[in-house]
N, C-alpha and C positions, 0 to 999 in steps of 0.2 A: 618324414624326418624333419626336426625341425629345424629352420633359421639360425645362422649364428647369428642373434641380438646384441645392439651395442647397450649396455647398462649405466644407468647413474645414480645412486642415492643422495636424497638429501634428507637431512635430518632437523625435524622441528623444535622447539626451545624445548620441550616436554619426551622430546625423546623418541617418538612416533615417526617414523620414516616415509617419507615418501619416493618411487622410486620412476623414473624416465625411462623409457624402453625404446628404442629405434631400430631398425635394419630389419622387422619381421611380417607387420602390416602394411598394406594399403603400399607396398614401395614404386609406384609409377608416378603417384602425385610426388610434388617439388619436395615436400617435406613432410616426414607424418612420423609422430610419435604415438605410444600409451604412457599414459597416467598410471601409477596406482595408489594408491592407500586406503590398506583396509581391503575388504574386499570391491571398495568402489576404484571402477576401469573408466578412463576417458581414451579415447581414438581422436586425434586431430588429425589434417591433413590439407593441407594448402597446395592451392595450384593457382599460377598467376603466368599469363598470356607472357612473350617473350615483346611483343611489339603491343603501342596503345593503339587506341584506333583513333583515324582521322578526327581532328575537333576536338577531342579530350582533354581538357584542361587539369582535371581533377583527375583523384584516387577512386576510382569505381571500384571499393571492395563492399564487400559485404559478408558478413558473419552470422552460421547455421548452426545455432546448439541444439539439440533433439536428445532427447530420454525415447532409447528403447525398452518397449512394455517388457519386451524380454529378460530384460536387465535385473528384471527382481519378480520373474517369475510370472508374471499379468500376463493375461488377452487384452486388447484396448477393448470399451466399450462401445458403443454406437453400430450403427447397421453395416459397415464396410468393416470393422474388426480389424482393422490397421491403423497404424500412424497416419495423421492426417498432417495440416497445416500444423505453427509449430502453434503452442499452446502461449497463453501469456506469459506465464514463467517459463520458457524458454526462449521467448521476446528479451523478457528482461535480463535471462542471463546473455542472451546474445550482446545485448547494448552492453553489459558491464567488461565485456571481452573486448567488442570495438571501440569502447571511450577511452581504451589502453592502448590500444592497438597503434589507432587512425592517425593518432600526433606522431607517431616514431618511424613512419615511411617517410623517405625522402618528398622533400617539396616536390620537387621534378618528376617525381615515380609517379605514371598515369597508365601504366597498362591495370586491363581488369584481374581484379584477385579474388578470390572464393577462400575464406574458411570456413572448415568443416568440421564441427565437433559433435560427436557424436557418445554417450552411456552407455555404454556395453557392458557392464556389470554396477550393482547397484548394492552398496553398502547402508543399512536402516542408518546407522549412526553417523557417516562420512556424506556430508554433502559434498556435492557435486559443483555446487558454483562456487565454492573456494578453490577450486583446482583448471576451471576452464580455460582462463587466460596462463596459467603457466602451461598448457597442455598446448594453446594455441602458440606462445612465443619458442616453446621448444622444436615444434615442428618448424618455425622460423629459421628459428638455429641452425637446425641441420638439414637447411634448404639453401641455395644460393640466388634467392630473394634477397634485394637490396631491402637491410630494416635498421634504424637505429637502435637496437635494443642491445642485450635482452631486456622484456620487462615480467614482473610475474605480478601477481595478485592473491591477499590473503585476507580471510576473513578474522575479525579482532572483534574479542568479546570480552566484556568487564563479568564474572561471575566471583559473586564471594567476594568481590573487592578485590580481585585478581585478574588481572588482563590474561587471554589463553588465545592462541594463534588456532586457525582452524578446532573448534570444538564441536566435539559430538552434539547430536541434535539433541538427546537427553538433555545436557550441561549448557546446552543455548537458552532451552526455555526459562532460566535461572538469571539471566544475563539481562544488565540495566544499560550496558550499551553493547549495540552489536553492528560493525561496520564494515564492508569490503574496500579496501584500501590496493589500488596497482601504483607500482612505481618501478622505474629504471632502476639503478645502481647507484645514481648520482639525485632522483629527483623523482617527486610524487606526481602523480599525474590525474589520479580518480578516486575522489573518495563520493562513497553511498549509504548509508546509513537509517538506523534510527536508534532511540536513548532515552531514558525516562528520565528527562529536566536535568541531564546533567548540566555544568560547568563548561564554560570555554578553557580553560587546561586543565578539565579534564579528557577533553574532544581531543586535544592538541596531544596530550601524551598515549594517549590510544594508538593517534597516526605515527610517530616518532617509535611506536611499539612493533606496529606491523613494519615500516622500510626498514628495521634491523633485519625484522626476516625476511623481507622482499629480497635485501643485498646474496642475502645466503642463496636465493634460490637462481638469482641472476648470476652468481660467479657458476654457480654447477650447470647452469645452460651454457655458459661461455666454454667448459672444461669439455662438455657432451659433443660441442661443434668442432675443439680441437680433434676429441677421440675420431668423430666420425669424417673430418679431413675437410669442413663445411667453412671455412674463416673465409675465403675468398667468393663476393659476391660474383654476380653476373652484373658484365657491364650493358646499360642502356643510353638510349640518347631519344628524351622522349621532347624535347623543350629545343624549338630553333628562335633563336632572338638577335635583333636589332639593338646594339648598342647603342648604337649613335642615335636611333629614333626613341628608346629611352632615355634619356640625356635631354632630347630635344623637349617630348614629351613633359618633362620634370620644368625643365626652363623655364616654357611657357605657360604653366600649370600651378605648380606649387604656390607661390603667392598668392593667388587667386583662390585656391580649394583652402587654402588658410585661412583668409578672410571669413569666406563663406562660414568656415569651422566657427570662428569669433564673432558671427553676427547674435548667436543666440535664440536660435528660431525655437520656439516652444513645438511647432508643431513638425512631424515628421515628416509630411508629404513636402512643407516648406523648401525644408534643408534638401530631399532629395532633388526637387528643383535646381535649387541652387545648384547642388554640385552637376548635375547633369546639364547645366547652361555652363559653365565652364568647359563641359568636354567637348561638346557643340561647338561653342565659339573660337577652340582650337582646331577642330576637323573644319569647320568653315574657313579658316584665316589658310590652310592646306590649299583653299580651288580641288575643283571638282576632279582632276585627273592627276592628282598625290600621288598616287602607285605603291601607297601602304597599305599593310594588314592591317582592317579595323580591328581584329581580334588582338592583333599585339598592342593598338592602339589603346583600346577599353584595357587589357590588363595591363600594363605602365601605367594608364592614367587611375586605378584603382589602386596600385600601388601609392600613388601622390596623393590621394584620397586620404588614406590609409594615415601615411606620412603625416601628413599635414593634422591632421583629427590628433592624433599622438601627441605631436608635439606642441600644439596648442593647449590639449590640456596640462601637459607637463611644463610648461613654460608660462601658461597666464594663470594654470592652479580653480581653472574654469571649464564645465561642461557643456556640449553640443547645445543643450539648452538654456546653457546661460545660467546652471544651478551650478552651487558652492560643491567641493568634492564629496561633502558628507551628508548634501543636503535631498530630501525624500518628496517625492512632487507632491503637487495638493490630493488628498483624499476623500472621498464623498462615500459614504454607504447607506443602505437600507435594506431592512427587514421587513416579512410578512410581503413582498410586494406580489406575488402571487395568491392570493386568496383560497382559490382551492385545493393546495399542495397542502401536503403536512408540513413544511415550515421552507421559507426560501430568502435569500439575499443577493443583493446586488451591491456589488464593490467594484469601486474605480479608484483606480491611481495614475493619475495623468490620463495617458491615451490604451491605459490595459483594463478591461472591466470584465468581471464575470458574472453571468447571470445562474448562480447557482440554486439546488433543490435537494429538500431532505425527502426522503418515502419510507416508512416504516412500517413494514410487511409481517409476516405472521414468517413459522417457523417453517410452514411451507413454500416460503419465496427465499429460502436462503439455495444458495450455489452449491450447485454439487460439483466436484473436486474427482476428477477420475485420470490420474498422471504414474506413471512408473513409481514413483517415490509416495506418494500421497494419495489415499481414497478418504474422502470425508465429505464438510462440507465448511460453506463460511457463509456469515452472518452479516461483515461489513464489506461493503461493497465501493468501491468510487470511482466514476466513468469522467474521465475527462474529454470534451471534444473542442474541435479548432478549424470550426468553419472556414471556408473560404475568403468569406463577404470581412471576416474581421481583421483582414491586412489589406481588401479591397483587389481581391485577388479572384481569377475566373479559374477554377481547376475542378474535376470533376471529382462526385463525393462516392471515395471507393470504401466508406467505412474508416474504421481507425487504425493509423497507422504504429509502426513504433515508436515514434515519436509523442504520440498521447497516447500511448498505455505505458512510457516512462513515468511520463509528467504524471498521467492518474497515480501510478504507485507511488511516485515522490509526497504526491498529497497524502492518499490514505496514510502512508506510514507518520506522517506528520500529526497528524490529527487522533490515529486509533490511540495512541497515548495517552489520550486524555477522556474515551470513552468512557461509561462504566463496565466494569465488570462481565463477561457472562451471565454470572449468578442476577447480578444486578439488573440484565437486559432483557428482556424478552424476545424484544424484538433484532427482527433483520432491517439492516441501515444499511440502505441506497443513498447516496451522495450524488449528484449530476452536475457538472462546471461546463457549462457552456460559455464557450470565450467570444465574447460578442466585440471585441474590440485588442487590439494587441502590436503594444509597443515595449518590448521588455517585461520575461517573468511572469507569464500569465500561469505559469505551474505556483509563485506565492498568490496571488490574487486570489487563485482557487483555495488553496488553504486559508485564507483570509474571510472569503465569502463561504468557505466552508463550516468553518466556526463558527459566524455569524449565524448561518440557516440553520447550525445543531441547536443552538442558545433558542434561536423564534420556535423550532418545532418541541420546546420542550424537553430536549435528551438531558439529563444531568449531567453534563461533561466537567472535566474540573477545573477547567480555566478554561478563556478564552486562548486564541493562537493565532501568530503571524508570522507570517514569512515573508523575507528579501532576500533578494538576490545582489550581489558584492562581484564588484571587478577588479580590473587592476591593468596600468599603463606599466611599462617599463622602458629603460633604457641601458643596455647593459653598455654601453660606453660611455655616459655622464655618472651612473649610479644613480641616476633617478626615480621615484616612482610615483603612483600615484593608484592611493584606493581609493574604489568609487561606491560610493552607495545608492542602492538599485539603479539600477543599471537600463538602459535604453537599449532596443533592439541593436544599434548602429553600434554602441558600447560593446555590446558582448559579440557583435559579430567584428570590430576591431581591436578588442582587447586580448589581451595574453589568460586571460581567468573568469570564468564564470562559479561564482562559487553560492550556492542557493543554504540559506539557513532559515530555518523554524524552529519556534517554541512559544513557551510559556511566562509571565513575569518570573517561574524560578528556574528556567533552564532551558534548554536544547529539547528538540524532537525528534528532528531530522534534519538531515543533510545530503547534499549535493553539490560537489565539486568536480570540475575539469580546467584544467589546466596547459596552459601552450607553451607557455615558457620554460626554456630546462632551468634547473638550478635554484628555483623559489625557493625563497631562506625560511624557515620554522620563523623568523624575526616578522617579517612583512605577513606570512602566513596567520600568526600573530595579534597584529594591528588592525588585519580583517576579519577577524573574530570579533574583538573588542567594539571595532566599527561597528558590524554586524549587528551586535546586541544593542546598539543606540539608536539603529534605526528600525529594528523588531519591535523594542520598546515604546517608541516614537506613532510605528505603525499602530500599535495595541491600542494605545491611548485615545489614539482616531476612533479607534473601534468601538472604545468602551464609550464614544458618544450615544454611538447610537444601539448598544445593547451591551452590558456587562457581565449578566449571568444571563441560565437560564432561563424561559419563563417557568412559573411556576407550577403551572400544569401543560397537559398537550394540547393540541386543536380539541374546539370541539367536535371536526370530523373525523378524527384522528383514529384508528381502531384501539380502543381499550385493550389492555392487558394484563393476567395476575399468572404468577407462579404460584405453584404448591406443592410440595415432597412427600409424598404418601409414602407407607409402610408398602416392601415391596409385597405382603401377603393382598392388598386391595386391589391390586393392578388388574385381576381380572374382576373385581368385582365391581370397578368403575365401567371394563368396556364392554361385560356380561357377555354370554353365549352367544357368537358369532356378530360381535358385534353391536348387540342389541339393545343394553343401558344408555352405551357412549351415543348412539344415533340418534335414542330418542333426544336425552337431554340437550343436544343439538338442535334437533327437530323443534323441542319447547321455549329454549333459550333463544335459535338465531346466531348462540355462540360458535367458533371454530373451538375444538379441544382437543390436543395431541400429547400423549402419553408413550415417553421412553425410559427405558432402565436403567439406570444409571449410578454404580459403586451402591449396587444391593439396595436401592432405592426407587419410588416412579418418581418421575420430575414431569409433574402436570403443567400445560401451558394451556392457558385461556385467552381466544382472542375474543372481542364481542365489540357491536358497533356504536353501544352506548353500555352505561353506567351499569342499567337497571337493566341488562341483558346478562351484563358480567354477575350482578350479583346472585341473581337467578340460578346460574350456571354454578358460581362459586359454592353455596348452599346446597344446591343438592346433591355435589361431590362431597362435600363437609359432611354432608347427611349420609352417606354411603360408606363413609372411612374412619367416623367417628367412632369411639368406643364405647359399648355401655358399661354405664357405671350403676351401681349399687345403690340406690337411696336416692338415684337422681329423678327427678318427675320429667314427664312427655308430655306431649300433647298427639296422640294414634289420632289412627283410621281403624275401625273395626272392619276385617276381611273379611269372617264368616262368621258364624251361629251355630254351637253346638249343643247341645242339651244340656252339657255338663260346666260349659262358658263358653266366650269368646277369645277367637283369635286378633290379635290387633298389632296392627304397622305401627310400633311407638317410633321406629328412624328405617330410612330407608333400605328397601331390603331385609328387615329387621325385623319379623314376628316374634309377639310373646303371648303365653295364653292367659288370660284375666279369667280366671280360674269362678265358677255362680259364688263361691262362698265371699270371694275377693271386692264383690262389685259394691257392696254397703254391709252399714252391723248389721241392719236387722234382716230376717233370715229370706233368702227367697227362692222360693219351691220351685219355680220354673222360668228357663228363658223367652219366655213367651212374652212381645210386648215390654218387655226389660231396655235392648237396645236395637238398634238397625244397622244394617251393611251399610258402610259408608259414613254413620256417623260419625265425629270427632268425642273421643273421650281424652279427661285427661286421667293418668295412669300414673304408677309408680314402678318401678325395678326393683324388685323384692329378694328374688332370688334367680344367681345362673345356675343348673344344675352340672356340677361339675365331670359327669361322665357322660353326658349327651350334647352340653351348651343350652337344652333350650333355657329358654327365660319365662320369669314368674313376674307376674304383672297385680300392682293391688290398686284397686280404686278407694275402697274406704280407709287404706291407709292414710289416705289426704283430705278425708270426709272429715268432719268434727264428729268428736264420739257424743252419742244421744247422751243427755242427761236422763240418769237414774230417778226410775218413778220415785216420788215422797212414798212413803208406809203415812197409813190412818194414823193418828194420835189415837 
């Protein structure tokens, strides 16, 4: 029998509903809703501890998005035939749920909290990560979880020149910008993106597109919480504090962390000196037996940190290092510096450098793709990593976190924009950013040295690309602000905004924004746009020092590559009986060659390790797929010896009989001694015979004809 469920619809600009389900599933956890739209089902469900644990300072949540293979019908692949670890795209839909999420819990809320979202049903046309964080803030809602929400999150696409709120996957492939956008009722909170060169308004009116329907979706979570009786949080008390030791704290502090703020230190370990000789020489001027919490001590005195950084630059209109608001620290790059790679570059900005690498693989190094929603493959690849040694930091290396397989996607999406084509590519494109050094933004550095290492290894990209990262101070009781251009670890870790833009000299690429502050005006939103592009531009220019396009051809180690489209009737006759054409010409060339079918056609791909391998290879597939023609001359191999003529190879695979009458005018009574196996003749294509195919072969077609004896006078 089932459940009485509590119901909500909401309805998109386009008229397609989506609807919230609660009181059926999962009802033990704090909160758990379904999603639907379409045939695509989300299941959320949050559970969060009633007390934190000892020492907690922070929000220890974390967020589990998972596609069940069931959900559209799959077995998972691999030897266990289960869901395994979550996949990278379900990393990234995780992060796009918690960078909504994580700003809207109370400061003070430190118990631990789990959500859980899990694809229970799987629609080909309804993605799934336009729906996750509304699936995750509804379970919210009808939980009594302290949360400042609602928030929801929608995917915005430009197709046709028509912005469309969550669009089918069909109608995405169409789409020159496509972004997920979370926001409250009152305020944006995450935007993620990418966009072919558009405009900064037209980036700007995209966002203002989706919080119209973000609002829609947060009033119907607010109506779902009244229905289900959910308005009244749970009261916590996770935070005990010393007034008066904060006061004190500040007293003796604040001037002094300001100072430090105003000296101007170029380098980071400097300033963190500095400020940590400050907190020192206040727990010092205490005596040894104070009887304070150092824990309360360190956060007061972070808070005055904090404080003090803020308002210094909001009041001298001057940054931690002593740079102007808009102004981009020194730049240095190079290319080729790896010699044996297919092409590689090394970019620094201030104290962030990447030592990036291009590797350009055959069509058997591309990724196979085995996911609930997705069986395929892909071609471009980009691995970002983030050592330890490059903040000067001892932690052990557990592989890559979520955190660099964000930052990796933030690049590729920035970058593949400017690839060529499939048709255009042959190849599979590994990108590798190794962050040897990092001080703010080492996810543009990588797109930076990422462009630079396509340009050296030769890819034909269509511009060069740069990425910065954009902050932002506020003061909501002077009205103050201040945008920053690229930004410093210390910056984004005390500012209100970290907002990361790439592109091209004609536009946008990609983007990444999060946001701390409520209330950010489209105005200020705005100006960091504008900013933005003067220091992308800025960064370019840097770039185009030291490389502008790309070279002109590849490495010389580089593996050669040729496309070719054969008729689909040749397809076996390139890979012959089991195999046995394609092996050899492998076998003689050295070449890799891989043949798929594709919209009634073969799409030949040839790798080889040099020139004269390729061309080899390229020729006697031409040789095998070519057509004969009528009147056209060969150059055979004679196969055998018949009494009545010869058989001869004029193209591969290709016999025709050069008939004793055919081989000269004048007459000759026998093949004896005439020609040999294996000789080369050159021959003509006389006639196809049109109810068998064979072919008629003439050699004194191309002979000159004997001059006619004189007659006696």
């Amino acid at each position: 029998m089932s459940q009485n469920a509590i119901t909500k619809t909401i309805s998109l600009p386009d008229g397609r509903e989506i609807t919230i389900e609660t009181g059926k599933l999962a009802k033990q956890a704090d909160g758990s809703v379904v999603v639907k739209m379409g045939n695509t089902m989300l299941l959320a469900a949050i559970v969060s501890n009633k007390e934190a644990r000892e020492g907690v300072d922070f929000l220890p949540l974390s967020v589990d998005y998972q596609e069940k293979f069931a959900s559209s019908g799959k077995i998972p692949g691999g030897f266990l035939r289960r869901e395994a670890r979550l996949s990278d795209y379900e990393i990234l839909v995780s992060r796009l749920v918690d960078r909504v999420l994580r700003p809207l819990f109370p400061d003070d809320y430190h118990a631990e909290t789990q959500m859980t979202i899990h694809m229970i049903s799987a629609d080909t046309e309804i993605m799934p990560d336009a729906l996750a964080a509304l699936a995750a803030s509804a379970a919210l809602a009808v939980s009594d979880i302290p949360f400042n929400g609602p928030i929801s999150e929608v995917r915005v696409a430009r197709i046709d020149g028509q912005l469309v709120i969550n669009p089918t996957v069909s109608n995405l492939q169409r789409a020159d910008i496509d972004m997920m956008v979370g926001a409250s009722m009152d305020s944006v909170v995450m935007v993620e993106g990418e966009m072919s060169e558009v405009s900064e308004a037209e980036m700007l009116e995209a966002i203002k597109f989706a919080h119209e329907a973000i609002k829609v979706q947060c009033q119907a979570q607010l109506e779902l919480a009244e229905m289900v009786g959910k308005l009244q949080k749970r009261e916590y008390s996770h935070e005990t504090h010393d007034e008066a030791l904060r006061e004190k704290v500040r007293t003796a502090t604040y001037d002094k962390a300001y100072e430090v703020a105003m000296r101007g230190r170029a380098n980071k370990s400097e300033r963190k000196d500095g400020f940590a000789a400050v907190l020192n020489e206040f727990v010092e001027s205490l005596g040894e037996d104070h009887g304070y919490d150092m824990g309360l001590i360190k956060t007061y005195y972070h808070d005055v940190e904090k404080e003090a950084v803020r308002n210094m630059i909001l009041d001298e209109r001057v940054r931690l290092d002593g740079r102007k608001l808009d102004e981009i620290r020194p730049i240095w790059s190079e290319v080729n510096y790896l010699p044996a790679t297919h092409g590689s570059a090394v970019f620094t900005r201030g104290e962030t450098q990447s030592l990036t690498t291009v590797t350009l693989g055959t069509k058997l190094d591309e990724q196979m793709i085995d996911s609930a929603m997705v069986s395929g493959t892909n071609k471009f690849l980009l691995h970002y990593n983030f050592p330890a040694f490059s903040t000067g930091e001892v932690k052990p290396n557990r592989g890559p976190g979520r955190r660099e397989i964000g930052h990796g996607n933030l690049a590729l999406r920035a970058l593949k924009k400017v690839l060529p084509s499939s048709e255009d590519n042959p190849y599979t494109i590994r990108i590798v950013s190794d962050i040897l050094e990092s001080n703010g933004s080492s996810s543009m550095a990588t797109v930076c040295a990422g462009s630079l290492a396509l340009m050296d290894a030769g890819v034909p990209i269509k511009g060069g690309v740069s990425g910065i990262a954009m902050g932002l101070i506020t003061d909501e009781k002077t009205g103050k602000f201040a945008v920053l251009s690229d930004i410093l670890g210390d910056e984004d870790h005390l500012g209100d905004m970290d907002f990361k833009v790439t592109g091209t000299k004609d536009g946008i690429t990609a983007c990444q924004m999060d946001i701390k502050v409520h209330g950010l005006s489209y105005d200020v939103l705005s100006q960091a746009l504008e900013q933005a592009k003067a220091g992308r531009l800025h960064i370019l220019g840097e770039m185009n020092k030291t490389i502008s396009s790309p070279n002109a051809d590849y490495k010389p180690h580089t593996p050669r590559s040729f496309n070719m489209i054969i008729d689909k009737e040749f397809i076996g006759a390139v890979i012959g009986p089991g195999g046995k054409v394609i092996q050899q010409i492998q076998k003689d060339t050295g070449a890799t060659i891989i043949i798929e079918e594709k919209n009634e056609k073969g799409h030949v791909n040839i790798f080889a390790s040099d020139q004269d391998s390729m061309n080899s290879a390229v020729s006697k597939i031409k040789g095998i797929v070519a057509q004969p023609e009528i009147g056209e001359v060969y150059i055979g191999k004679v196969k055998s010896i018949q009494p009545y003529g010869a058989f001869v190879e004029f193209m591969a695979g290709k016999d025709g009989l050069l008939h004793i009458s055919e081989i000269k005018h004048e007459r000759v009574e026998t093949m004896d001694g005439v020609l040999e196996v294996g000789e080369e003749v050159k021959v003509k294509l006389i006639d196809v015979d049109k109810k068998t195919g064979k072919f008629k072969l003439s050699r004194k077609a191309i002979l000159p004809r004997p001059e006619a004896p004189q007659q006696n006078q």
